[in-house]
C-alpha positions in Angstrom: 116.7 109.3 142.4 115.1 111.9 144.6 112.1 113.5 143.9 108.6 113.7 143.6 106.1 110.8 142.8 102.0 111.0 142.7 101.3 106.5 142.5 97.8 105.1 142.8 97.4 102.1 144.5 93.9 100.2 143.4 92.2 98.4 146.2 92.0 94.5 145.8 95.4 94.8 143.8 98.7 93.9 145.1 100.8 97.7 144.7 104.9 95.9 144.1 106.0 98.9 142.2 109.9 98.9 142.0 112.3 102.1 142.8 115.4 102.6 141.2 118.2 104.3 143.3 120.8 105.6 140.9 124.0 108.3 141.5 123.8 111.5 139.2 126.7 109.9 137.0 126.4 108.2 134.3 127.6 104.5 133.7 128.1 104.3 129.2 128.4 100.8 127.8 129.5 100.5 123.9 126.5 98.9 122.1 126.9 96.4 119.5 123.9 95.7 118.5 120.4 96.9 117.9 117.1 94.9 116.6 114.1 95.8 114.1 111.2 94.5 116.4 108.4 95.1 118.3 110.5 96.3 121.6 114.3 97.1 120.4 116.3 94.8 122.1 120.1 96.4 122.6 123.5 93.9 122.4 126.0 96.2 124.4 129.0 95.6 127.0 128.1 93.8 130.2 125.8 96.4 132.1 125.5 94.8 134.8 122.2 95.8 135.7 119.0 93.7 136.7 115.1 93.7 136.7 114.1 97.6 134.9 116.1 100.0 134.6 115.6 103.8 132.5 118.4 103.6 130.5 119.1 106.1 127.3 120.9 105.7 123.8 123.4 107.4 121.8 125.2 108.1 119.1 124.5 105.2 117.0 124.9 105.2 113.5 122.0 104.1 110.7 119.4 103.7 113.2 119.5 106.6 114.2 115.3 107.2 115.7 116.9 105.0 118.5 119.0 107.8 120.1 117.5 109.9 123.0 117.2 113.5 122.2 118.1 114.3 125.9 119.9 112.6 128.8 119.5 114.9 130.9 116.0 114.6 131.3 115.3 110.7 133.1 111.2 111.5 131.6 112.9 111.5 128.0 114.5 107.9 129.3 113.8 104.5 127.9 112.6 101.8 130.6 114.6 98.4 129.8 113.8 95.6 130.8 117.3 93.4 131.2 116.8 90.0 129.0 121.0 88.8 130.4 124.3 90.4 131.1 124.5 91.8 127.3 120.6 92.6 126.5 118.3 94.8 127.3 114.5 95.8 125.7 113.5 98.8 125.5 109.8 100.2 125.4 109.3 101.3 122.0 109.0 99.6 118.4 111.5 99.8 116.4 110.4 97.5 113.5 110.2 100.6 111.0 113.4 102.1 112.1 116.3 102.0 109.8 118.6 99.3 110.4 121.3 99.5 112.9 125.0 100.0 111.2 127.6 100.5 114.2 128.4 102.5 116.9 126.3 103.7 120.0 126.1 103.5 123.8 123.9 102.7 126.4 123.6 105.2 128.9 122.5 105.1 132.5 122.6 106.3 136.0 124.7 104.5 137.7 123.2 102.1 140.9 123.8 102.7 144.2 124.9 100.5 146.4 122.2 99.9 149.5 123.9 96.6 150.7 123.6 97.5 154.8 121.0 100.0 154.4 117.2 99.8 156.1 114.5 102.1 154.8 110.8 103.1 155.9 107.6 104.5 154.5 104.8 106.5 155.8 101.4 107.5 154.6 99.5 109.9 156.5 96.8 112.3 155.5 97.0 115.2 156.7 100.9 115.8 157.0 100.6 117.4 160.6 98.7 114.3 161.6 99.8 111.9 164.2 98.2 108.8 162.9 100.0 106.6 160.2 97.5 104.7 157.6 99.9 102.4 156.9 103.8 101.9 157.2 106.2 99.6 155.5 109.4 99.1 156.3 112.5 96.6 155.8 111.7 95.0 159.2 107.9 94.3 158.1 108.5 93.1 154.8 106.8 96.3 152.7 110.2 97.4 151.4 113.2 95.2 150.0 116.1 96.9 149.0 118.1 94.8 146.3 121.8 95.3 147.9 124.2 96.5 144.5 122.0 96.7 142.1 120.1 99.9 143.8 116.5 98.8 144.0 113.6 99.5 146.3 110.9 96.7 145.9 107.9 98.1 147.7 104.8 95.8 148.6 101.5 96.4 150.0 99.0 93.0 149.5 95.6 92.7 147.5 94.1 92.2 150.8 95.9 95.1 152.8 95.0 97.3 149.8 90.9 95.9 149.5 91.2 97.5 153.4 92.0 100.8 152.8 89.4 103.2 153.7 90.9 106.7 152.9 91.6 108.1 149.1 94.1 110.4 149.3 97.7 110.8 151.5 100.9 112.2 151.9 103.9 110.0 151.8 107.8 109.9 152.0 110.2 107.2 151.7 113.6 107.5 153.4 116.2 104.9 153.4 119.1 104.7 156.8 122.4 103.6 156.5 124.8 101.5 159.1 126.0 104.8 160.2 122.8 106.2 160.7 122.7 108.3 157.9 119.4 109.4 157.0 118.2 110.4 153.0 114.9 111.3 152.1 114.7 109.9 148.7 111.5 111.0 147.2 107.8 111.7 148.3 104.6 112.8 147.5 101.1 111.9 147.6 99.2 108.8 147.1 95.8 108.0 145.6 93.5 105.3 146.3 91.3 103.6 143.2 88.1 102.2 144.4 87.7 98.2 142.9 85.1 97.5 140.7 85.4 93.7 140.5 85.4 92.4 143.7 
């Protein structure tokens, strides 16, 4: 995962969105098994993942509306949501699909490990400025990393976000490892939604 991303945090909300640090490669487990229902919920191999995950699917047979047109493109990606080891659902309805015969696989990027890793967060507006409008960090409690299974939990409370005062800033989250190694995973710029009921 590196790359851009524009979020909007709305004031009097808690902002908890949840990052997903994957390797280019791919990580394919057979499926065995996919429902007709509201959200498709895919049997395969144990994954091995946890929480959400964008995960794609191919080559299975009779249901074939299921399969991802392309996996190269992570937009064009399903977001599961892991039910155990073996299922996952996936956001979209498969109710009038046709019904799964065989085959298939469930395709990801593969987790990185950030067992040992810190990382930090800025927010400034402009870039060039000298003044930070908020920072979180492992150490504060505004970022936890989730060790093998690759994710970045960020956090800013309802009442942190009710005290906000500006509306727009630049951002960047970098994550350190025990060697000091230092990756700038993905940026952008922030946007504040004013609350209504308060």
């Amino acid at each position: 995962m590196h790359g851009i991303w524009n979020p909007t945090i709305y004031k009097g909300a808690t902002f908890r969105p949840t990052l997903n640090y994957t390797s280019p490669d791919f990580t394919i487990k057979t499926v065995t098994a996919v429902t007709k229902s509201a959200r498709a919920k895919v049997t395969s191999a144990a994954h091995g993942l946890t929480g959400k995950h964008k995960v794609f699917v191919s080559g299975v047979v009779g249901m074939k509306q299921i399969n991802s047109r392309d996996l190269t493109r992570i937009d064009k990606a399903y977001t599961g949501t892991v039910v155990d080891s073996t299922n996952i659902l996936l956001d979209v309805d498969s109710s009038e699909f046709s019904a799964y015969v065989s085959g298939g696989e469930l395709v990801f990027h593969t987790p990185i490990n950030l067992t040992g890793y810190t990382a930090r967060l800025q927010f400034r507006e402009p870039l060039e400025s000298s003044i930070v409008l908020l920072s979180l960090t492992t150490e504060n409690g505004g970022i936890t990393l989730g060790g093998v299974n690759g994710t970045i939990a960020l956090l800013i409370s309802a009442t942190d976000t009710a005290a906000l005062t500006w509306s727009t800033a630049v951002f960047d989250l970098e994550i350190i490892s025990a060697s000091s190694i230092v990756d700038r995973i993905i940026s952008g710029r922030a946007s504040v939604s004013d609350e209504v009921t308060r």
